[in-house]
Backbone as XML, in Angstrom:
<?xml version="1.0"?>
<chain id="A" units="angstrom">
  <residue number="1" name="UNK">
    <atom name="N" x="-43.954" y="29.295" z="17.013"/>
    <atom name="CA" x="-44.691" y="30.492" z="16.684"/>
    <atom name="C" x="-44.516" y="31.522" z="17.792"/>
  </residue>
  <residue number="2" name="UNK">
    <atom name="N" x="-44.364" y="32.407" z="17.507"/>
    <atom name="CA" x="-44.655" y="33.885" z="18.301"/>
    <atom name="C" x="-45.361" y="34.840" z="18.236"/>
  </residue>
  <residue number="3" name="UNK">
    <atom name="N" x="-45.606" y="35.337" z="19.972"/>
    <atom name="CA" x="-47.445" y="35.804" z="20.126"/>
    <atom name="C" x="-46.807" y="37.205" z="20.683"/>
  </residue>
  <residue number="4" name="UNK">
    <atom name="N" x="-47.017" y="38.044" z="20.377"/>
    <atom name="CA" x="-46.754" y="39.474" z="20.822"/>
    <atom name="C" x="-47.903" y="40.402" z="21.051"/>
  </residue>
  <residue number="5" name="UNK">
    <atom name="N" x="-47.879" y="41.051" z="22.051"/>
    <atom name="CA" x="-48.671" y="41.737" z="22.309"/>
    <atom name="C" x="-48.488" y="43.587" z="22.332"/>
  </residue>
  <residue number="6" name="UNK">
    <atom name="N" x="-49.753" y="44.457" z="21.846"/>
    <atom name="CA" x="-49.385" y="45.788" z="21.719"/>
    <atom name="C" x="-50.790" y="46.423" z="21.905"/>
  </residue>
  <residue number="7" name="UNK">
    <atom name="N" x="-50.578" y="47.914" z="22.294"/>
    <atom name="CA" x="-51.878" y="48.580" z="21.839"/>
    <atom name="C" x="-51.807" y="49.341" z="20.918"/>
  </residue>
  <residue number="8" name="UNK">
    <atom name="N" x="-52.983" y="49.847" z="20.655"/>
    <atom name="CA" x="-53.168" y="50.749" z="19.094"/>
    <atom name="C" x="-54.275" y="51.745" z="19.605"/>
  </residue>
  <residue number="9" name="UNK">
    <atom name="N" x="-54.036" y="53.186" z="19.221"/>
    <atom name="CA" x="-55.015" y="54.200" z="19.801"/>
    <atom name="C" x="-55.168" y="55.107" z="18.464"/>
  </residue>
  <residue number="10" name="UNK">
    <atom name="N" x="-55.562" y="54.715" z="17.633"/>
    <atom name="CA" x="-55.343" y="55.789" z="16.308"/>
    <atom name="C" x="-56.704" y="55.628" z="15.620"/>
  </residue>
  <residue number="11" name="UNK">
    <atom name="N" x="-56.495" y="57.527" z="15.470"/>
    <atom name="CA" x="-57.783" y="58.068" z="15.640"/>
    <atom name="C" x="-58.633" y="57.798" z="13.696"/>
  </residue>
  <residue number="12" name="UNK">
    <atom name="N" x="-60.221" y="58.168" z="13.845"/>
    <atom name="CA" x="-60.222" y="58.336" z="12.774"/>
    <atom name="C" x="-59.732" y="59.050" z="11.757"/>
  </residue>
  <residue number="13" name="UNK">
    <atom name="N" x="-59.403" y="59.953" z="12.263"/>
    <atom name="CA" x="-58.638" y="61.314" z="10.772"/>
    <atom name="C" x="-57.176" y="60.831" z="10.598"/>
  </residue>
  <residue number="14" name="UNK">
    <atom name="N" x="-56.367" y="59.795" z="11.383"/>
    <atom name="CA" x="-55.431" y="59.428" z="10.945"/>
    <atom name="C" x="-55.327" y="58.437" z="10.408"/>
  </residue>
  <residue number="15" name="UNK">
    <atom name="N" x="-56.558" y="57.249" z="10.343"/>
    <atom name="CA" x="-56.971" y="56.398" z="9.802"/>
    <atom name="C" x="-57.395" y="56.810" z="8.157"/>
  </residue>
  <residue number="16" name="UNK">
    <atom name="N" x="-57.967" y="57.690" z="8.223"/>
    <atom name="CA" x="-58.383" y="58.639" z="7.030"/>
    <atom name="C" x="-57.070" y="58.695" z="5.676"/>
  </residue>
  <residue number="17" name="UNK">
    <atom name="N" x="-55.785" y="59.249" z="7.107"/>
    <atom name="CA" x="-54.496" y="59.013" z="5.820"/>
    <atom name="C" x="-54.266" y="57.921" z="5.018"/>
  </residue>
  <residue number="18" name="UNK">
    <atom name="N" x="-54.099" y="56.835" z="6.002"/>
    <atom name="CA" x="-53.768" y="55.449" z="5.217"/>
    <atom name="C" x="-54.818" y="55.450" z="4.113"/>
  </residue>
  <residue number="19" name="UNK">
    <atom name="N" x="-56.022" y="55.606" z="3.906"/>
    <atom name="CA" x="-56.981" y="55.492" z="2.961"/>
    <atom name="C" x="-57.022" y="56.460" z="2.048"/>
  </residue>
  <residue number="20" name="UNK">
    <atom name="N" x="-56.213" y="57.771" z="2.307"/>
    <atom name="CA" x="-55.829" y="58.411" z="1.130"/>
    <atom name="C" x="-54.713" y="57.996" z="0.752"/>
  </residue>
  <residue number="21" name="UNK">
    <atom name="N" x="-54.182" y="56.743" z="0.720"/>
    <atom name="CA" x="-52.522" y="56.730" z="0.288"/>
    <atom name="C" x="-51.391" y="57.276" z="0.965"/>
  </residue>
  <residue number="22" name="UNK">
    <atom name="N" x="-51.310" y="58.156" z="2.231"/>
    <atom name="CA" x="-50.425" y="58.930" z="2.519"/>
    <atom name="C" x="-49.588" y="57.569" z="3.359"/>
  </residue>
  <residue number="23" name="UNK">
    <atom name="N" x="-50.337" y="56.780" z="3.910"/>
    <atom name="CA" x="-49.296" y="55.994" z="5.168"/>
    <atom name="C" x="-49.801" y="53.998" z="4.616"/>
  </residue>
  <residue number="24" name="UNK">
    <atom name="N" x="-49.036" y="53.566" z="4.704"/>
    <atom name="CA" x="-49.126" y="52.023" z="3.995"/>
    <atom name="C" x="-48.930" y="50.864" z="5.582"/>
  </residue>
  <residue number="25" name="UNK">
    <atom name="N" x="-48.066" y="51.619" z="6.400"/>
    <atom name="CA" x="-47.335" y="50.376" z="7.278"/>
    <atom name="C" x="-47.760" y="51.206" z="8.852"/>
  </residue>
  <residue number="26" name="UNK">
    <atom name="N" x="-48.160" y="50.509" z="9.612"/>
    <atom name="CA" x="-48.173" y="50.823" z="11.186"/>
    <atom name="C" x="-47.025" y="50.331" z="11.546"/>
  </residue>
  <residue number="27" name="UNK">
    <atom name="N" x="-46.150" y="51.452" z="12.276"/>
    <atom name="CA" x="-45.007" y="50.949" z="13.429"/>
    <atom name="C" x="-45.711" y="50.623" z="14.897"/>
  </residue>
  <residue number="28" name="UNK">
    <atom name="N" x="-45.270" y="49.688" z="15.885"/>
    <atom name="CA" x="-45.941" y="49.775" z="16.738"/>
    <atom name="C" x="-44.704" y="49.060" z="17.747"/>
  </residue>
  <residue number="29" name="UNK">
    <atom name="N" x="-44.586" y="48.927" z="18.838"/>
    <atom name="CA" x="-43.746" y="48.637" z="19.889"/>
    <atom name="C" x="-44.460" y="47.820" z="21.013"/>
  </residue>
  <residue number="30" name="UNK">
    <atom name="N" x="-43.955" y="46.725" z="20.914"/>
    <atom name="CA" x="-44.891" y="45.714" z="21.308"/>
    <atom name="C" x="-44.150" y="45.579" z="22.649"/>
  </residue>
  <residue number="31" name="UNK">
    <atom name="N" x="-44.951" y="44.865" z="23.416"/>
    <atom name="CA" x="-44.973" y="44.519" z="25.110"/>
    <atom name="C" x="-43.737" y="44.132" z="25.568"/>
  </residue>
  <residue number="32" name="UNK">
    <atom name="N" x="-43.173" y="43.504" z="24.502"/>
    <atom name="CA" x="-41.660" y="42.652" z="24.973"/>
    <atom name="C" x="-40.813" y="43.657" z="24.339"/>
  </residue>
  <residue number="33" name="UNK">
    <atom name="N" x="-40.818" y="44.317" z="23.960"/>
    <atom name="CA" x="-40.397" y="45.485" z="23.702"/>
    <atom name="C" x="-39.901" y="45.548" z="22.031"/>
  </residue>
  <residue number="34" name="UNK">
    <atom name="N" x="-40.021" y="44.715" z="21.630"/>
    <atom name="CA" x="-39.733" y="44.740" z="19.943"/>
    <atom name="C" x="-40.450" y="45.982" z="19.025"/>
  </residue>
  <residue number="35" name="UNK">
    <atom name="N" x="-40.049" y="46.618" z="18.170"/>
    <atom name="CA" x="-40.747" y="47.421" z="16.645"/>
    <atom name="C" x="-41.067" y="46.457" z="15.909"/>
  </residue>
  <residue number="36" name="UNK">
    <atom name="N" x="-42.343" y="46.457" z="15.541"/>
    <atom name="CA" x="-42.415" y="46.018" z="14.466"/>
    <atom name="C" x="-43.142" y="46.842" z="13.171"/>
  </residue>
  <residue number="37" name="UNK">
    <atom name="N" x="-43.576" y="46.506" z="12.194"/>
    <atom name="CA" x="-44.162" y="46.771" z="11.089"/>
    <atom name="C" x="-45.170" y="46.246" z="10.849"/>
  </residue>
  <residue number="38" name="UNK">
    <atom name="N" x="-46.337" y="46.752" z="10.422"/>
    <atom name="CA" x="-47.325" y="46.072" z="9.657"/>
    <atom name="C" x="-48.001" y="46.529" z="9.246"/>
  </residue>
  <residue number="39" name="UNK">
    <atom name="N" x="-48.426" y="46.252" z="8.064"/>
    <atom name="CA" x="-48.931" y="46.916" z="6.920"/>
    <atom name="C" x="-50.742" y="47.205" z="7.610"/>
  </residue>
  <residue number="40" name="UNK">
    <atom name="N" x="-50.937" y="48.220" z="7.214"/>
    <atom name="CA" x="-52.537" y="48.739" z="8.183"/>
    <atom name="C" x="-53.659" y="47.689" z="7.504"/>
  </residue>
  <residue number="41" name="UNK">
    <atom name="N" x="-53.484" y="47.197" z="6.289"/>
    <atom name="CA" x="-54.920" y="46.754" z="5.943"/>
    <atom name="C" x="-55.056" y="44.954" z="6.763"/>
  </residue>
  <residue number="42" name="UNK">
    <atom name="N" x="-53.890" y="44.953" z="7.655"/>
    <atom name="CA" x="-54.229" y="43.857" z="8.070"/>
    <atom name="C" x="-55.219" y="43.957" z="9.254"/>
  </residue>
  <residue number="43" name="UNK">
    <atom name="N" x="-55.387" y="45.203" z="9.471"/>
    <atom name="CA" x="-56.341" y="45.855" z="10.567"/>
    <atom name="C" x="-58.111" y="45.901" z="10.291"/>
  </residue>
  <residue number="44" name="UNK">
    <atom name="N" x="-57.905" y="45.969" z="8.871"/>
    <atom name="CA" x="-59.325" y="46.388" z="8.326"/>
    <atom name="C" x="-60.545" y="46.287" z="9.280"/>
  </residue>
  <residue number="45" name="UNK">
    <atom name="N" x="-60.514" y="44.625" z="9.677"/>
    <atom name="CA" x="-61.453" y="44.255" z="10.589"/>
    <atom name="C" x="-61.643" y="44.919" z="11.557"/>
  </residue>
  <residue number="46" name="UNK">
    <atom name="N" x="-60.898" y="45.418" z="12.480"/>
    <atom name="CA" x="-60.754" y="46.031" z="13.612"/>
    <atom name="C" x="-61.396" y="47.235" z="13.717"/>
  </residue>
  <residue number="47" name="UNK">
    <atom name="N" x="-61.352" y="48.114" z="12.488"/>
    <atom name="CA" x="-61.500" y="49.425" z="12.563"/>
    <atom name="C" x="-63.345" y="49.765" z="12.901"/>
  </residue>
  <residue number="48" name="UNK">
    <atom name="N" x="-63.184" y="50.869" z="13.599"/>
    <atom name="CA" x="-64.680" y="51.211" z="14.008"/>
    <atom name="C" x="-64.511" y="52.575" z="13.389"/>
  </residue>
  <residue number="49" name="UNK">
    <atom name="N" x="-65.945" y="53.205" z="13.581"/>
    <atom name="CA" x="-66.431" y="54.573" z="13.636"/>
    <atom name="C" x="-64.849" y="55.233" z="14.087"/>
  </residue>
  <residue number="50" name="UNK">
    <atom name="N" x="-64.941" y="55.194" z="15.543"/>
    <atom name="CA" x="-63.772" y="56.340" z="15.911"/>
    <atom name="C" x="-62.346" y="55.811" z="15.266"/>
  </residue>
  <residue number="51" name="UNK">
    <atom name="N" x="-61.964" y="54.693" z="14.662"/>
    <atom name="CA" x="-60.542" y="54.959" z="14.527"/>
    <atom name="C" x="-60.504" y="53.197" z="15.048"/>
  </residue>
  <residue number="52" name="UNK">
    <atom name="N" x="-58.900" y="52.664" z="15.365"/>
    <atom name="CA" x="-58.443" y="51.781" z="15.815"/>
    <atom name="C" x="-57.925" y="51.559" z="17.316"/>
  </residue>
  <residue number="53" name="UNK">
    <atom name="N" x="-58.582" y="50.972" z="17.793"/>
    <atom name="CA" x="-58.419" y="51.326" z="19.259"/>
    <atom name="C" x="-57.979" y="49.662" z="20.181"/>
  </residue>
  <residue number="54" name="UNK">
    <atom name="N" x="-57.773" y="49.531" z="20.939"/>
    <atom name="CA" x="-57.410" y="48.437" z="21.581"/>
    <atom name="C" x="-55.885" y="47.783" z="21.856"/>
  </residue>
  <residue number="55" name="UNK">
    <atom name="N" x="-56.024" y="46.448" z="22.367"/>
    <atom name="CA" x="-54.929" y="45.399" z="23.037"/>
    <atom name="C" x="-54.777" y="44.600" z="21.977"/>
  </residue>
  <residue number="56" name="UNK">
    <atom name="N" x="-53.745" y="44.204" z="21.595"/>
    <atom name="CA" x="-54.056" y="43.300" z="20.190"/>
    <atom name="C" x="-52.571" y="42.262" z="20.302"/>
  </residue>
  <residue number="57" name="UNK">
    <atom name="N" x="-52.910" y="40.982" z="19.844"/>
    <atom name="CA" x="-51.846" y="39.966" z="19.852"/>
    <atom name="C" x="-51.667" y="39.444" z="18.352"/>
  </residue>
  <residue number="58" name="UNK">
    <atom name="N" x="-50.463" y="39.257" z="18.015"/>
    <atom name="CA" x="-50.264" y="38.917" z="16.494"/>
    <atom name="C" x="-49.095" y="37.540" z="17.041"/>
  </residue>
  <residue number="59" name="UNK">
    <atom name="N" x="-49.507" y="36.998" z="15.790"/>
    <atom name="CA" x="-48.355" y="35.296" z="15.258"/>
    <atom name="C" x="-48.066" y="35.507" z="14.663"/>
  </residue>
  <residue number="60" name="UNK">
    <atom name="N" x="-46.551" y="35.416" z="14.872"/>
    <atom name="CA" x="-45.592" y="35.346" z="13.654"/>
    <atom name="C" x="-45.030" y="34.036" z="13.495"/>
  </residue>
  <residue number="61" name="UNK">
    <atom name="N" x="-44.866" y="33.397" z="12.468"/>
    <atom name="CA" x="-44.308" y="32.004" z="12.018"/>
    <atom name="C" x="-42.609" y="32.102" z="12.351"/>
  </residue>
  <residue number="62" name="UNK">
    <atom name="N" x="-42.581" y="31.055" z="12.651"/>
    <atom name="CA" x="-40.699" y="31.230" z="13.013"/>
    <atom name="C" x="-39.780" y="31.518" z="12.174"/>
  </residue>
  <residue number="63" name="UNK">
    <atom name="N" x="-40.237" y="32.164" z="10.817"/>
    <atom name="CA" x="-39.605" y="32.849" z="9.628"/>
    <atom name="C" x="-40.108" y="34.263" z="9.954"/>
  </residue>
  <residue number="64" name="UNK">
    <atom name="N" x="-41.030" y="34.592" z="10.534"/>
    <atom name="CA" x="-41.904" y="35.916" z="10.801"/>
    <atom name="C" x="-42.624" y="36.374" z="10.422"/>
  </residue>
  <residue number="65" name="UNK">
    <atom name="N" x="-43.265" y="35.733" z="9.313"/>
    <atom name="CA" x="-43.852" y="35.937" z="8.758"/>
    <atom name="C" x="-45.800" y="35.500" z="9.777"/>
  </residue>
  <residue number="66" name="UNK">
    <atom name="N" x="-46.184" y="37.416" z="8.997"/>
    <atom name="CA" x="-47.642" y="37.025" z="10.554"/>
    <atom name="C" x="-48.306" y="36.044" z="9.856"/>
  </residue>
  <residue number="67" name="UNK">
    <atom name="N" x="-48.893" y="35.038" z="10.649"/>
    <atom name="CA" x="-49.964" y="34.537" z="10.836"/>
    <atom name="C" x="-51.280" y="34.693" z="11.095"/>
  </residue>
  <residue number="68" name="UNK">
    <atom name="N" x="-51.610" y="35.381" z="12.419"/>
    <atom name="CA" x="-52.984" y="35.867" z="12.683"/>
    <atom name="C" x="-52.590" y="37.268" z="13.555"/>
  </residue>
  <residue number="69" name="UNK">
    <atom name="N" x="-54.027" y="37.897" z="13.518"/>
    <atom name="CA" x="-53.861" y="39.275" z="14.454"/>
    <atom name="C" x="-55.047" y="39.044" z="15.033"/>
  </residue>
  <residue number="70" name="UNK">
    <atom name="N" x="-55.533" y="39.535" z="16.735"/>
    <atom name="CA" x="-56.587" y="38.701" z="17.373"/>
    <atom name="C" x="-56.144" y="40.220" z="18.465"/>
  </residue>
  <residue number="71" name="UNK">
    <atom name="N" x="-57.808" y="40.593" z="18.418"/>
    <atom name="CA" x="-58.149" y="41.709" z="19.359"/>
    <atom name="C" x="-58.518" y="41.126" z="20.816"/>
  </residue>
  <residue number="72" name="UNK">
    <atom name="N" x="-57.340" y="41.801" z="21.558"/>
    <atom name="CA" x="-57.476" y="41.189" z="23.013"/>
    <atom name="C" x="-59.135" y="41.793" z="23.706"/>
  </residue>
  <residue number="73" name="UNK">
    <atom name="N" x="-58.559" y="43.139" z="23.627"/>
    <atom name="CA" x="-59.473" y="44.066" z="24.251"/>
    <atom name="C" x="-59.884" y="45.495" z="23.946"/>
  </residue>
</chain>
């Protein structure tokens, strides 16, 4: 399994898009330096008042498929 780590700083009014339909997938560039993809509603939990904010580690199965997403900080 593989554990990657990234941050996320996105605000509420851009959070707002994904929930009007305009945006489906977060790009994000993780610590080891990889792009990846992932679809925003795997975030749901995360989200506060202001938006999506934090340190965050995701598992991917050795096909790549994610496994879990787990808020560092």
């Amino acid at each position: 399994m593989k554990k990657l780590r990234f941050r996320l700083a996105i605000s509420r009014a851009q959070l707002l898009q994904y929930y009007q339909g305009r945006t489906g997938l977060l790009s994000v560039t993780t610590e080891q330096g990889l792009r990846l993809q992932v679809a925003l509603h795997h975030f749901r939990s995360f989200v506060s008042h202001n938006g999506l904010h934090g340190r965050y580690e995701i598992e991917l199965s050795s096909d790549n498929k994610l496994q879990r997403i787990t808020r560092l900080s």
